[in-house]
RODREN-104481 format. One record per residue (C-alpha): residue number from 1; x, y, z; residue in one letter. Coordinates in Angstrom, 1 decimal. Last residue first. Layout:
BEGIN
<NUM, <X, Y, Z>, A>
...
***
This chain:
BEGIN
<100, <-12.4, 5.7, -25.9>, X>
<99, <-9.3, 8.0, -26.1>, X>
<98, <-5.7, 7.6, -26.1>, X>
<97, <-5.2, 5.2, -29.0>, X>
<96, <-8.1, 6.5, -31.1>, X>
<95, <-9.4, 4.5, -34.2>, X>
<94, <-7.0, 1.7, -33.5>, X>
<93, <-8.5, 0.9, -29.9>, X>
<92, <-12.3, 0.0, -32.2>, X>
<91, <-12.4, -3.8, -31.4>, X>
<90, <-11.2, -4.4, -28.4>, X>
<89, <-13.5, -3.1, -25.3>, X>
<88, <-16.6, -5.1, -25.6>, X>
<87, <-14.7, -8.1, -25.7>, X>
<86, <-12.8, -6.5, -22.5>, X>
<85, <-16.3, -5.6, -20.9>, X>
<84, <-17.8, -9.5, -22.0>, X>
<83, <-14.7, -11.2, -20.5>, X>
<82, <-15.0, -9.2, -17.0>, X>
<81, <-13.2, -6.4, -16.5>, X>
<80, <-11.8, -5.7, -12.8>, X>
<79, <-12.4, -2.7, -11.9>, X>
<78, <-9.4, -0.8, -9.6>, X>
<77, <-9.7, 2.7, -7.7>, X>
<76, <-8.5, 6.0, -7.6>, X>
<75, <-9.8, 8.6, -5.0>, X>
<74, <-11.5, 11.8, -5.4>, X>
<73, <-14.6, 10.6, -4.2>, X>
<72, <-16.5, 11.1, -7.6>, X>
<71, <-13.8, 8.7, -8.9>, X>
<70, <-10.5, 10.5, -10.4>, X>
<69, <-7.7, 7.7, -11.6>, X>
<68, <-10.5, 4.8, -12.0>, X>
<67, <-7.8, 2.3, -13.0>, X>
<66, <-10.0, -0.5, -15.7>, X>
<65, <-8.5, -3.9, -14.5>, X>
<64, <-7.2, -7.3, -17.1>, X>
<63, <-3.4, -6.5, -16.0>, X>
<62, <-3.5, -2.5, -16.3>, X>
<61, <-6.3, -1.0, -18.5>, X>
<60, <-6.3, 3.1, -17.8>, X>
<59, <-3.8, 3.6, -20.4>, X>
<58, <-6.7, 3.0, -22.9>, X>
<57, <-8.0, 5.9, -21.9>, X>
<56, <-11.4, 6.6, -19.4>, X>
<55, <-12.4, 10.2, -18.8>, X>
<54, <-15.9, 9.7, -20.4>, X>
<53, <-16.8, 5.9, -18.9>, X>
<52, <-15.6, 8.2, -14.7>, X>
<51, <-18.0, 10.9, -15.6>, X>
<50, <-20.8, 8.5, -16.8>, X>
<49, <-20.4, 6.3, -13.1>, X>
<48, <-18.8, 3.3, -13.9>, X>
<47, <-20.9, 0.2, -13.1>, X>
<46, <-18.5, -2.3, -14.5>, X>
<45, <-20.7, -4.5, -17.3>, X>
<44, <-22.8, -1.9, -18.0>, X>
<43, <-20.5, 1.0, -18.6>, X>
<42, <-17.5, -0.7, -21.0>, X>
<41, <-20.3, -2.4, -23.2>, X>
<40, <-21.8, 1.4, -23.4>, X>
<39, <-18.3, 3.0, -23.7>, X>
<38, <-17.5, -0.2, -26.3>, X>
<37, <-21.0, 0.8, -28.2>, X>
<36, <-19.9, 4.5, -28.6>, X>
<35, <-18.3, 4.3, -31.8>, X>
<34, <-21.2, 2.0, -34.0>, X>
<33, <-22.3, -1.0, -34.6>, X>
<32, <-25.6, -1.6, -32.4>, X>
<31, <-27.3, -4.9, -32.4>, X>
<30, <-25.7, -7.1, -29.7>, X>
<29, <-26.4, -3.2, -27.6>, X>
<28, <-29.9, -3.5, -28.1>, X>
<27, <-30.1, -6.9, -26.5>, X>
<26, <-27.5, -5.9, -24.0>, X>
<25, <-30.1, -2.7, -22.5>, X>
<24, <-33.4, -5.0, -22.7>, X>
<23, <-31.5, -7.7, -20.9>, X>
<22, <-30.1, -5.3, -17.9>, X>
<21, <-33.3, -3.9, -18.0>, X>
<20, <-35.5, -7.4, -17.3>, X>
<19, <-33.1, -8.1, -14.7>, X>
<18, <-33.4, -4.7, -13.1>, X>
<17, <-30.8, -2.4, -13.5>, X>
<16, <-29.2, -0.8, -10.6>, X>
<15, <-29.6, 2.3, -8.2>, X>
<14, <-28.1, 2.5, -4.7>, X>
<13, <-30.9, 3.8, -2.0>, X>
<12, <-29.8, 7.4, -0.5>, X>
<11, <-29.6, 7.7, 2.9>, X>
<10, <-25.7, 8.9, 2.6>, X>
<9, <-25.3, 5.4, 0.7>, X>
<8, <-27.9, 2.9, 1.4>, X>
<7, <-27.4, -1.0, 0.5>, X>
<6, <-26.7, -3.6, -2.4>, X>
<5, <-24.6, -6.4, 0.3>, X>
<4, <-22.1, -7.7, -2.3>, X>
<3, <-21.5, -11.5, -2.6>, X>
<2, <-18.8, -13.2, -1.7>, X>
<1, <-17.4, -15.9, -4.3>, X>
***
């Protein structure tokens, strides 16, 4: 597996959860029912930007991969969902089949 070098991007530093965040933030999530926890599920394990979690459909999952179609840059491109994302995912599609 190759690793990701975290770096600058136009000078400024990229942003990311600290351990201690990332565990704060899925411990509050395990105990939250309610319509916006497959956005949040969807959002921490991928990394989409707000914009790109509130455009999403469920057209937008090809083969196991959310399809950004409009990023910030104006280009598409493919996340791969992890287990936890897709579990995250699942159980609330009948409430709106094109929206999250």
């Amino acid at each position: 597996m190759k690793l990701l070098k975290l770096g600058n991007v136009k000078g400024k530093p990229i942003r990311a959860l600290s351990k201690e965040q990332d565990k704060q933030l899925r411990t509050a999530l395990a105990d939250r029912e309610d319509h916006l926890k497959p956005l949040w599920m969807v959002g921490v394990n991928t990394g989409l930007r707000r914009a790109e979690l509130l455009r999403l459909r469920w057209s937008d999952i090809e083969d196991g991969q959310l399809v950004v179609r409009r990023s910030k840059t104006g280009r598409s491109r493919r996340i791969p969902l992890n287990a936890e994302a897709s579990r995250g995912s699942v159980p609330t599609r009948g409430v709106n089949q094109e929206r999250w």
